[in-house]
Biopython code that builds the backbone (N, CA, C, O; Angstrom):
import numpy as np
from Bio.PDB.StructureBuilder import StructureBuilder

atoms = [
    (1, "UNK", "N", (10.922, -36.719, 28.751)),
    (1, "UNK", "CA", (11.456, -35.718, 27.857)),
    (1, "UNK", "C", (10.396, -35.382, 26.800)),
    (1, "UNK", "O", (9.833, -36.316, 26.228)),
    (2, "UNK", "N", (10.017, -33.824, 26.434)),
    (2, "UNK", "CA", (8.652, -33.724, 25.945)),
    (2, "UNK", "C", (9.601, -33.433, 24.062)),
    (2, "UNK", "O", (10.758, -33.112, 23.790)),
    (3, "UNK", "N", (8.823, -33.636, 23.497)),
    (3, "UNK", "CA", (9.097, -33.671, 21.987)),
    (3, "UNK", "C", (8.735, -32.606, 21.565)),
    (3, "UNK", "O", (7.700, -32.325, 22.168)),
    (4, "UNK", "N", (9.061, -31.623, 20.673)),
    (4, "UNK", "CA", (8.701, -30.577, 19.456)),
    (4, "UNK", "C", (7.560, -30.974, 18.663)),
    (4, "UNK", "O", (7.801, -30.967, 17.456)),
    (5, "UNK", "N", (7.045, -31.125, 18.804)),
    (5, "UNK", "CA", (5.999, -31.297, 17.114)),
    (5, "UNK", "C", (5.967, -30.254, 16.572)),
    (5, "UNK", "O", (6.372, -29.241, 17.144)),
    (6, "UNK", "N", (5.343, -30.233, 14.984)),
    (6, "UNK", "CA", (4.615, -29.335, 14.565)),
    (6, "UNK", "C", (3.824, -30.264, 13.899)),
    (6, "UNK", "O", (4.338, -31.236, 13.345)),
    (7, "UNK", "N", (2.286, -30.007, 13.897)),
    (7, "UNK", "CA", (1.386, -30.194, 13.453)),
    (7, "UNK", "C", (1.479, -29.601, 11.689)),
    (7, "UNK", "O", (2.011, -28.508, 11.494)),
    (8, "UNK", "N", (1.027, -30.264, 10.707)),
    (8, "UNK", "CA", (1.217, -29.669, 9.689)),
    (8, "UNK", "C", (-0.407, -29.503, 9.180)),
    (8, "UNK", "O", (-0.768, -30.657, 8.950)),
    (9, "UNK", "N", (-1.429, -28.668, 8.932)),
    (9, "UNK", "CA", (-2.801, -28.409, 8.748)),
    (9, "UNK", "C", (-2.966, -29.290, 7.579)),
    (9, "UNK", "O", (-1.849, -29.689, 7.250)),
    (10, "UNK", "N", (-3.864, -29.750, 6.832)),
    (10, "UNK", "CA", (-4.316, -30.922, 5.704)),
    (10, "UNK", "C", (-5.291, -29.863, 5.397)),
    (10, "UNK", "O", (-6.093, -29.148, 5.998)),
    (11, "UNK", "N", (-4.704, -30.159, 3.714)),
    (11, "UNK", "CA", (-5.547, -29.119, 2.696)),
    (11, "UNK", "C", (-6.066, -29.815, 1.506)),
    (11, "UNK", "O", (-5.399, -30.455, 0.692)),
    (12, "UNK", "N", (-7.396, -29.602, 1.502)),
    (12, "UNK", "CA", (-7.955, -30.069, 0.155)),
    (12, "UNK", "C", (-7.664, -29.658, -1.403)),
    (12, "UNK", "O", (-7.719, -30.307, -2.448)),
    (13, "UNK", "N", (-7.287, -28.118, -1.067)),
    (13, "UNK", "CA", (-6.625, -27.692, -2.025)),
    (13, "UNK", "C", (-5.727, -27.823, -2.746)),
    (13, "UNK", "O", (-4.643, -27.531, -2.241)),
    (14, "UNK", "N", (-5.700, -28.304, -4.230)),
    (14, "UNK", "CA", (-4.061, -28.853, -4.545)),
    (14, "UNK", "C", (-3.423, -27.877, -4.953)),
    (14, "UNK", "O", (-3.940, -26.913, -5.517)),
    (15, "UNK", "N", (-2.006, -28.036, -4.672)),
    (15, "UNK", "CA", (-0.791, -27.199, -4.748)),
    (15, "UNK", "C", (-1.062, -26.879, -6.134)),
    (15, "UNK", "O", (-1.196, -27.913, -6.787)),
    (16, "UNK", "N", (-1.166, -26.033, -6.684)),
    (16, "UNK", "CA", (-0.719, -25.919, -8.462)),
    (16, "UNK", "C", (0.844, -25.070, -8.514)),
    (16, "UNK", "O", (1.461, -24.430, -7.663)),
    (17, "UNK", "N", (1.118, -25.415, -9.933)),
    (17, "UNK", "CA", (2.473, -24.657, -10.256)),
    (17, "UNK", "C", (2.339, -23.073, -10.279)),
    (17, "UNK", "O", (1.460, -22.217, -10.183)),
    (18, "UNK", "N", (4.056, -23.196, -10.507)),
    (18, "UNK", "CA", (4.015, -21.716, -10.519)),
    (18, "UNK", "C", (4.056, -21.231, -11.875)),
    (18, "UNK", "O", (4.552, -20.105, -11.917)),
    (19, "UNK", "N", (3.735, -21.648, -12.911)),
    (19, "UNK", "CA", (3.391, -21.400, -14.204)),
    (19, "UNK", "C", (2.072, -21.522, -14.319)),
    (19, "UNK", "O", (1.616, -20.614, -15.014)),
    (20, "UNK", "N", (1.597, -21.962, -14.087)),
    (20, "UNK", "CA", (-0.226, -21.603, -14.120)),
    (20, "UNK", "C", (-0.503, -20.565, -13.128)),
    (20, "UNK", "O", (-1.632, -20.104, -13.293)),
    (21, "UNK", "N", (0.251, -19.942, -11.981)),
    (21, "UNK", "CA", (0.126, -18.821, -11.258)),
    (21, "UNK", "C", (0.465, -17.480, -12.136)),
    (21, "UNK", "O", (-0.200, -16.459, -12.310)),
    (22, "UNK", "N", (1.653, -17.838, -12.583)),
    (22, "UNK", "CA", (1.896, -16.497, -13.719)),
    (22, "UNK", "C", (1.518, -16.472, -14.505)),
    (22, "UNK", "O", (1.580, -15.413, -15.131)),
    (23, "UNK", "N", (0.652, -17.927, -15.232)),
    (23, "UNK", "CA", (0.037, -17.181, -16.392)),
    (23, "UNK", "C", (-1.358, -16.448, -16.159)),
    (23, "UNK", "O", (-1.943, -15.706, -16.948)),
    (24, "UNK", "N", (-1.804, -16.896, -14.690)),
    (24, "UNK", "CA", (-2.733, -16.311, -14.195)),
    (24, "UNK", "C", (-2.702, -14.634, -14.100)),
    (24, "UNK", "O", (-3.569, -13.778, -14.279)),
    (25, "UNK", "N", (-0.931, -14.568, -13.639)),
    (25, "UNK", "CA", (-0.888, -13.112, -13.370)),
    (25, "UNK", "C", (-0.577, -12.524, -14.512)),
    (25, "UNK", "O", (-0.867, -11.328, -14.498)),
    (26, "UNK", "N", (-0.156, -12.853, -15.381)),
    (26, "UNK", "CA", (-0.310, -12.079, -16.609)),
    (26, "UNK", "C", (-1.417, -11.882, -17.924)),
    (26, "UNK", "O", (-1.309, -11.253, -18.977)),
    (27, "UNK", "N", (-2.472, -12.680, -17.383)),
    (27, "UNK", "CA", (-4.042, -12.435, -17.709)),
    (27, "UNK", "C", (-3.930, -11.007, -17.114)),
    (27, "UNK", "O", (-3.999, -10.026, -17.854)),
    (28, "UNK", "N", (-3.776, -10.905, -15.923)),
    (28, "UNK", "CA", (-4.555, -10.255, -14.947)),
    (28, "UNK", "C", (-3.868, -8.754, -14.940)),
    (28, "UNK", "O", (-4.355, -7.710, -14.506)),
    (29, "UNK", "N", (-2.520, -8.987, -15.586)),
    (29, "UNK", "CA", (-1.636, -7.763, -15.814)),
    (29, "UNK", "C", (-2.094, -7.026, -17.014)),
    (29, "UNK", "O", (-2.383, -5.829, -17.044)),
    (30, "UNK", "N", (-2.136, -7.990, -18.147)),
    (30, "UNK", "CA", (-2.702, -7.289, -18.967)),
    (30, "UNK", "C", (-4.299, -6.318, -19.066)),
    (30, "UNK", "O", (-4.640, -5.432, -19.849)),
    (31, "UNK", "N", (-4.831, -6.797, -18.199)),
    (31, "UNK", "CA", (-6.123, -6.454, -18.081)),
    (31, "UNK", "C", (-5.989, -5.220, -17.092)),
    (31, "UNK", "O", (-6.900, -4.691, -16.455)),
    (32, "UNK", "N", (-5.038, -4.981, -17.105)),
    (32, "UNK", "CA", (-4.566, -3.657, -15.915)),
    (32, "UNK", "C", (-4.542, -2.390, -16.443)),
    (32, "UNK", "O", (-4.489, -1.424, -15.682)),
    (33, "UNK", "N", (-4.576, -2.236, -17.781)),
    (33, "UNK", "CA", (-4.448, -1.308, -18.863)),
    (33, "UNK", "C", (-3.552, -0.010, -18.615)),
    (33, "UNK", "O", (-4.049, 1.104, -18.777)),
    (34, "UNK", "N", (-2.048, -0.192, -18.168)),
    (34, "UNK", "CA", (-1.275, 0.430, -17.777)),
    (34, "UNK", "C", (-1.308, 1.644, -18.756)),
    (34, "UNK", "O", (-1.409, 1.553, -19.980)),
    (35, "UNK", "N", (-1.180, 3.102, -17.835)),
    (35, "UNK", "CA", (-1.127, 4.104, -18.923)),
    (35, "UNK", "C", (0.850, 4.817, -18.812)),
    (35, "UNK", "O", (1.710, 5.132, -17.990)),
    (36, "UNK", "N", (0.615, 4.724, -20.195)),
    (36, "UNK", "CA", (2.510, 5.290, -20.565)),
    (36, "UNK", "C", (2.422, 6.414, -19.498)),
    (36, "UNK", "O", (1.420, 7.081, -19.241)),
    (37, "UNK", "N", (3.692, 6.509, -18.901)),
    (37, "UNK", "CA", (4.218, 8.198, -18.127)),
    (37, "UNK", "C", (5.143, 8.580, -18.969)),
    (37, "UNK", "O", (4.783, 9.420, -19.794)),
    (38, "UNK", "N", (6.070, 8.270, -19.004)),
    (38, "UNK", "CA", (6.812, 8.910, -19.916)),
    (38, "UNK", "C", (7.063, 9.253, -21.440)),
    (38, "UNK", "O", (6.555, 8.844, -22.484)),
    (39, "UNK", "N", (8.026, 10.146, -21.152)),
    (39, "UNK", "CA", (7.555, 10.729, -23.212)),
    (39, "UNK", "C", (9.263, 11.036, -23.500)),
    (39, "UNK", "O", (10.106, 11.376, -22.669)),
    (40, "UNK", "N", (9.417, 10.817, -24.802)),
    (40, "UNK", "CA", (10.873, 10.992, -25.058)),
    (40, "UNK", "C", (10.166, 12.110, -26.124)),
    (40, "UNK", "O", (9.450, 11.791, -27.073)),
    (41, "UNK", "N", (10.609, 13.762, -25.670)),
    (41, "UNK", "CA", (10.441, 14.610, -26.235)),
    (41, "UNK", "C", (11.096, 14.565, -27.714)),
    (41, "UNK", "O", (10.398, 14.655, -28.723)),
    (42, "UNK", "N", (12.261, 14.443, -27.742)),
    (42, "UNK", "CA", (13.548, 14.464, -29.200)),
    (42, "UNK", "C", (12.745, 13.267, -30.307)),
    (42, "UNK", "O", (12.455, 13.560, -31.467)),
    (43, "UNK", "N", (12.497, 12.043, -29.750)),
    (43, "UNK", "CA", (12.222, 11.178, -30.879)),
    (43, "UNK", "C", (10.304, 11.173, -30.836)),
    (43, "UNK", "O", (9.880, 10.755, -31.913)),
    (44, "UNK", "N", (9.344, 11.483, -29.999)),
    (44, "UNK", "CA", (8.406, 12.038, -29.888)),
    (44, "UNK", "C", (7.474, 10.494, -30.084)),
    (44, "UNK", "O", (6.815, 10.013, -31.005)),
    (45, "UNK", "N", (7.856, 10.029, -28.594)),
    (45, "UNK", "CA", (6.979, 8.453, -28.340)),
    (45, "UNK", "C", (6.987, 8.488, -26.927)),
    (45, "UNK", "O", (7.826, 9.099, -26.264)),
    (46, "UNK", "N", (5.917, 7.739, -26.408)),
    (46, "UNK", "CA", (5.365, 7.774, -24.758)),
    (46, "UNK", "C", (6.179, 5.897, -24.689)),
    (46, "UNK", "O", (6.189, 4.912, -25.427)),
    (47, "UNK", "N", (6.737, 6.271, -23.368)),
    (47, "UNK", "CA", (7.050, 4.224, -23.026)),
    (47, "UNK", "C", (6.355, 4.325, -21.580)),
    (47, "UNK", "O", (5.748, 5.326, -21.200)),
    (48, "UNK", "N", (6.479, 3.468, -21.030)),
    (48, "UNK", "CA", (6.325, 2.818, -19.780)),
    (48, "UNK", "C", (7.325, 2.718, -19.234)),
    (48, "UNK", "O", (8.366, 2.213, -19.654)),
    (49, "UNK", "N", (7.050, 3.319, -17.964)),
    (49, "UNK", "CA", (8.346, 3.551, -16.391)),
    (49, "UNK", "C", (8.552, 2.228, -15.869)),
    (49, "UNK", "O", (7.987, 1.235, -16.326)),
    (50, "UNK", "N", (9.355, 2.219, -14.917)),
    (50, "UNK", "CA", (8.897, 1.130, -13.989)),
    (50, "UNK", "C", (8.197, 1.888, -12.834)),
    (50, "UNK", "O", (8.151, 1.229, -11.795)),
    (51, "UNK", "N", (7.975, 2.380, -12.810)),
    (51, "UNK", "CA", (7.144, 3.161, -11.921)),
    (51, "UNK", "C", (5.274, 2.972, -12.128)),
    (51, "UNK", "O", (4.371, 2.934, -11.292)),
    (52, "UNK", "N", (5.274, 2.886, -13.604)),
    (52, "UNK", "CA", (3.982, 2.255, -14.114)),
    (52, "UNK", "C", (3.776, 0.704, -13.804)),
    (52, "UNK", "O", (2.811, 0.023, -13.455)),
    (53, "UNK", "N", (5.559, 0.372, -14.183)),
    (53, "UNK", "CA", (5.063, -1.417, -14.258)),
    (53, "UNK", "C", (4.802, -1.810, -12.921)),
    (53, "UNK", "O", (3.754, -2.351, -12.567)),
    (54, "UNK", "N", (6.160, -1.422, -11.865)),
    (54, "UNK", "CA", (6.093, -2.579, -11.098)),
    (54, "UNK", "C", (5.065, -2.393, -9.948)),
    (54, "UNK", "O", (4.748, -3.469, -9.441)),
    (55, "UNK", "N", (4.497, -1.364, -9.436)),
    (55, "UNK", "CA", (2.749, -1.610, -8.679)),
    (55, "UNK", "C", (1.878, -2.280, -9.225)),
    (55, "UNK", "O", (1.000, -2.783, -8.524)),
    (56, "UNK", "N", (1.887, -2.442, -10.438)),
    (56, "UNK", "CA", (0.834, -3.292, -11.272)),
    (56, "UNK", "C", (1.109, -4.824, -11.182)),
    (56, "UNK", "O", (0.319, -5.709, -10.854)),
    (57, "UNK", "N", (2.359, -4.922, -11.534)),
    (57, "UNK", "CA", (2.828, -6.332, -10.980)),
    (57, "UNK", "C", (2.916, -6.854, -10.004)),
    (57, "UNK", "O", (2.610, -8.033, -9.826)),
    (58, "UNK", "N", (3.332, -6.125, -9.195)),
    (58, "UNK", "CA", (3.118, -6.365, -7.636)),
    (58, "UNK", "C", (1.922, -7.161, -7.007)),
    (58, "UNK", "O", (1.883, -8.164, -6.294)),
    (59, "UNK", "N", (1.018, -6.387, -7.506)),
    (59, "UNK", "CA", (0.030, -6.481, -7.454)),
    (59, "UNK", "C", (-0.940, -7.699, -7.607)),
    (59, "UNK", "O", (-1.717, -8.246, -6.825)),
    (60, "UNK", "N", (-0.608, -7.909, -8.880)),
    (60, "UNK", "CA", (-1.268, -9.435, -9.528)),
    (60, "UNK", "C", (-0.580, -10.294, -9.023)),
    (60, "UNK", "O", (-1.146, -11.369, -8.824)),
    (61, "UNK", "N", (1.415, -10.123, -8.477)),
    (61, "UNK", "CA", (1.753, -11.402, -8.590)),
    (61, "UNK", "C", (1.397, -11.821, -6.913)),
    (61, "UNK", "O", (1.342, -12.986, -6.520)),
    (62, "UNK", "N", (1.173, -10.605, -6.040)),
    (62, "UNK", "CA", (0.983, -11.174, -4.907)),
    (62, "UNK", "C", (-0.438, -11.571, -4.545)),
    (62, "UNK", "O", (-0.686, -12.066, -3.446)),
    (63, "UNK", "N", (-1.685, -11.286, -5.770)),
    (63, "UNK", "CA", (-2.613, -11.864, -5.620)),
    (63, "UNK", "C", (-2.581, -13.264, -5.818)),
    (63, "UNK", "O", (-3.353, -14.019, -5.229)),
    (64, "UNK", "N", (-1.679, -13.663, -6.661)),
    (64, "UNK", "CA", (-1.195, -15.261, -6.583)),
    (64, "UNK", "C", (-0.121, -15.923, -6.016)),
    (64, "UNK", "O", (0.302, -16.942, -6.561)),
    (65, "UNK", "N", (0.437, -15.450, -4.893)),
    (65, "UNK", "CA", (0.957, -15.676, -4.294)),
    (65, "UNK", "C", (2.484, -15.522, -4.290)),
    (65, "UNK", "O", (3.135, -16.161, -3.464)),
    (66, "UNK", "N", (3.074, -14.733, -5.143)),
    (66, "UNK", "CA", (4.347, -14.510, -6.499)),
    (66, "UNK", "C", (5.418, -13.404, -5.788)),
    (66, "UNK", "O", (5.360, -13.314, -4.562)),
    (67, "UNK", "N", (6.072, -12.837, -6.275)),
    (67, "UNK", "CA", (7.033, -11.827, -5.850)),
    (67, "UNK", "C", (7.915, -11.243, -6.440)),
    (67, "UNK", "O", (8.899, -11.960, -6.623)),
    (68, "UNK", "N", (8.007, -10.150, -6.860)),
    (68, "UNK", "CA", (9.328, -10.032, -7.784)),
    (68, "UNK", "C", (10.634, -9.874, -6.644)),
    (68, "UNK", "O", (10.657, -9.838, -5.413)),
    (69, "UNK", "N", (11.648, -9.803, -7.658)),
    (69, "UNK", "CA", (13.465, -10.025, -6.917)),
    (69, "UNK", "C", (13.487, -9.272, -7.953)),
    (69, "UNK", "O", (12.997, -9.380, -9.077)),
    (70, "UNK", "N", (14.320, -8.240, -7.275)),
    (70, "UNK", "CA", (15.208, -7.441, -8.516)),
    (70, "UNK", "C", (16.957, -7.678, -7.832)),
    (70, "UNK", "O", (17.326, -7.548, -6.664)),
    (71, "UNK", "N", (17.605, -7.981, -8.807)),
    (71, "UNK", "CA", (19.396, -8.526, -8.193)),
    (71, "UNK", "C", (20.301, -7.161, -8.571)),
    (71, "UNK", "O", (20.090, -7.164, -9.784)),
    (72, "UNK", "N", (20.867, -6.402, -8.423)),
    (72, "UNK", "CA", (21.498, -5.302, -8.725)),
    (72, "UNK", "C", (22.509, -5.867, -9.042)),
    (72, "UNK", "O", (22.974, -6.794, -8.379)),
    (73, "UNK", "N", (22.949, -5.489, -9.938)),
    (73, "UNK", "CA", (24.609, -5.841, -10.494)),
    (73, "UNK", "C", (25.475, -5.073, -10.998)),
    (73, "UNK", "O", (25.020, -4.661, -12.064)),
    (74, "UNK", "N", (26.178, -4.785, -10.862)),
    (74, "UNK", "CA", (27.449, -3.587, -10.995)),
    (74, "UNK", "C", (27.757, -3.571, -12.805)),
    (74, "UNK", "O", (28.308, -4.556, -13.296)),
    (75, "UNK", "N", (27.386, -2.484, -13.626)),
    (75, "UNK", "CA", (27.487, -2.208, -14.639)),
    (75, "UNK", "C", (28.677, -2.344, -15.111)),
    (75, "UNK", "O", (29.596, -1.760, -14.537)),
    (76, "UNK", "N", (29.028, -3.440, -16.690)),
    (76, "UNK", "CA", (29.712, -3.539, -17.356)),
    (76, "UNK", "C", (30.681, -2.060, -17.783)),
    (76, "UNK", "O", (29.983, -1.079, -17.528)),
    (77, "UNK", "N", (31.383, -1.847, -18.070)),
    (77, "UNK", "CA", (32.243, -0.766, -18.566)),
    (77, "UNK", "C", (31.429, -0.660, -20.186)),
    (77, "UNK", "O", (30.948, -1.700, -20.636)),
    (78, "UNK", "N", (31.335, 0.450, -20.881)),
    (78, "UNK", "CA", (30.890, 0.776, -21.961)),
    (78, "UNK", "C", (31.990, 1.148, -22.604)),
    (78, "UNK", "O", (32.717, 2.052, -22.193)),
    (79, "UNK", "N", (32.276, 0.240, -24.045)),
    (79, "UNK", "CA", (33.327, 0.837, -24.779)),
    (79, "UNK", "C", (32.738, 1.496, -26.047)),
    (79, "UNK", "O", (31.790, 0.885, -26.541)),
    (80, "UNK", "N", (33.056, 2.419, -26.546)),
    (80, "UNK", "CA", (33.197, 3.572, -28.185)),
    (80, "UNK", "C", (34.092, 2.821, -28.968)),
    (80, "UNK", "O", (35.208, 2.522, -28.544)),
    (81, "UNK", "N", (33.684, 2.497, -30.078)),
    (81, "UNK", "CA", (34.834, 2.148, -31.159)),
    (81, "UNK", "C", (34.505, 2.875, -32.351)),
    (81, "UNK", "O", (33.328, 2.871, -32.709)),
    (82, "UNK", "N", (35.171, 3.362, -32.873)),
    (82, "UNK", "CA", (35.189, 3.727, -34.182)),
    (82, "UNK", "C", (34.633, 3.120, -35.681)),
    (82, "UNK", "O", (35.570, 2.450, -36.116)),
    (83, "UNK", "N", (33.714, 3.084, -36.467)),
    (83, "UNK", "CA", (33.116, 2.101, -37.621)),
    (83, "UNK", "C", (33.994, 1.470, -38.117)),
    (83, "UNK", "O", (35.067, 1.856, -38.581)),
    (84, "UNK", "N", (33.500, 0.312, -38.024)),
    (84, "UNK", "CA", (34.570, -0.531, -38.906)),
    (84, "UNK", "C", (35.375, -1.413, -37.330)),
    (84, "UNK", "O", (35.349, -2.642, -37.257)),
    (85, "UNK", "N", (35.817, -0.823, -36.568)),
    (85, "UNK", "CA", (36.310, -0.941, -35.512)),
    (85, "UNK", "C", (35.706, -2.083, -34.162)),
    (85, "UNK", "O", (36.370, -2.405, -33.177)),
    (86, "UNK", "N", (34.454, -2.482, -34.443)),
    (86, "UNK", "CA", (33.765, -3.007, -33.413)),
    (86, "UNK", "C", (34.822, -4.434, -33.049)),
    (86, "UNK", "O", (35.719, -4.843, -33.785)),
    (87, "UNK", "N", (34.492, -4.909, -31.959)),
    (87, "UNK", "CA", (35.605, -6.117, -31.227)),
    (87, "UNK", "C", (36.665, -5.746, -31.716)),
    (87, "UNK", "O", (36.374, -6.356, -32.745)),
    (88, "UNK", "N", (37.667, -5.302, -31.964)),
    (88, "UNK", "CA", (38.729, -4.753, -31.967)),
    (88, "UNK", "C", (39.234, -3.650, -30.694)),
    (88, "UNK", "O", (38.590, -2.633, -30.440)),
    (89, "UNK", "N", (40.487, -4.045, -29.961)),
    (89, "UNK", "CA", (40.837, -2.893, -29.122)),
    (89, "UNK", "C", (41.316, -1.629, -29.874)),
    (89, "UNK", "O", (40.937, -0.502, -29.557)),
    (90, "UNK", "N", (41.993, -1.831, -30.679)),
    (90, "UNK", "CA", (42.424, -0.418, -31.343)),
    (90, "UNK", "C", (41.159, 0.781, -31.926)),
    (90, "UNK", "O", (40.135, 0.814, -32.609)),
    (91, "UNK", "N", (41.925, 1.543, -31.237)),
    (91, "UNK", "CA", (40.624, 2.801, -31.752)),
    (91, "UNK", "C", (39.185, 3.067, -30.642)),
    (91, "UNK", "O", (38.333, 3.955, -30.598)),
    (92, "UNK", "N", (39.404, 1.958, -29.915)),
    (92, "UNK", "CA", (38.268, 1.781, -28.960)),
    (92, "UNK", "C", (38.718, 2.747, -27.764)),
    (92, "UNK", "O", (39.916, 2.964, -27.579)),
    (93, "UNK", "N", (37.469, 3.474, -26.744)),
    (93, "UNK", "CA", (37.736, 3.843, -26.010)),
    (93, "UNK", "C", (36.567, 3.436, -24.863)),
    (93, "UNK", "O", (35.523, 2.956, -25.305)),
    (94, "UNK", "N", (36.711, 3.618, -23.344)),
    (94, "UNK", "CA", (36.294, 3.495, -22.220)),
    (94, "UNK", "C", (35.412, 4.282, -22.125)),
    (94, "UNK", "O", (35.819, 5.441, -22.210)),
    (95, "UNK", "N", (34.080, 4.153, -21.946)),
    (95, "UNK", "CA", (33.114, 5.550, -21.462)),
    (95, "UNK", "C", (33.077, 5.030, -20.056)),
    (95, "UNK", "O", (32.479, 5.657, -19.181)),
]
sb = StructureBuilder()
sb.init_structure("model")
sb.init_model(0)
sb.init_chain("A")
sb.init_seg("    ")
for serial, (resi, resn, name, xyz) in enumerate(atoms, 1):
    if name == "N":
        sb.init_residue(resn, " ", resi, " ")
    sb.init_atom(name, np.array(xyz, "f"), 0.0, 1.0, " ", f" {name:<3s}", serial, name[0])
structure = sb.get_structure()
């Protein structure tokens, strides 16, 4: 009866953490010199998309071997209350 093996390869290289990997990648992010896309015309300031961030991140974290997860989660209900009114149901409404 023949057996399964797997051979496992022997590495000189030591494992390091994954906190010295990200702080690696966030040397390496910063040095990326992301330029703002967007502009909020009304209050008149440029931010950063994710459209800027996450290729850049991508980027560094899979040069160290990393990955982002994004988890989607179903948005809380937004309530309006009236001043004075906050944690209180009365006066509050559902957006």
């Amino acid at each position: 009866m023949a057996t399964n093996t797997v051979e496992i390869p022997e590495t000189t290289k030591p494992v390091e953490t994954v906190s010295k990997r990200l702080n690696r990648a966030r040397i390496a992010f910063a040095k990326k010199n992301i330029k703002k896309s967007g502009h909020n015309g009304f209050l008149k300031f440029d931010y950063f998309t994710l459209d800027d961030i996450i290729p850049a991140a991508r980027e560094v974290l899979t040069a160290e071997g990393l990955s982002i997860q994004f988890e989607k989660r179903p948005q809380r209900p937004m309530h309006v209350c009236p001043r004075g009114g906050y944690g209180q149901s009365e006066g509050c409404r559902r957006v």
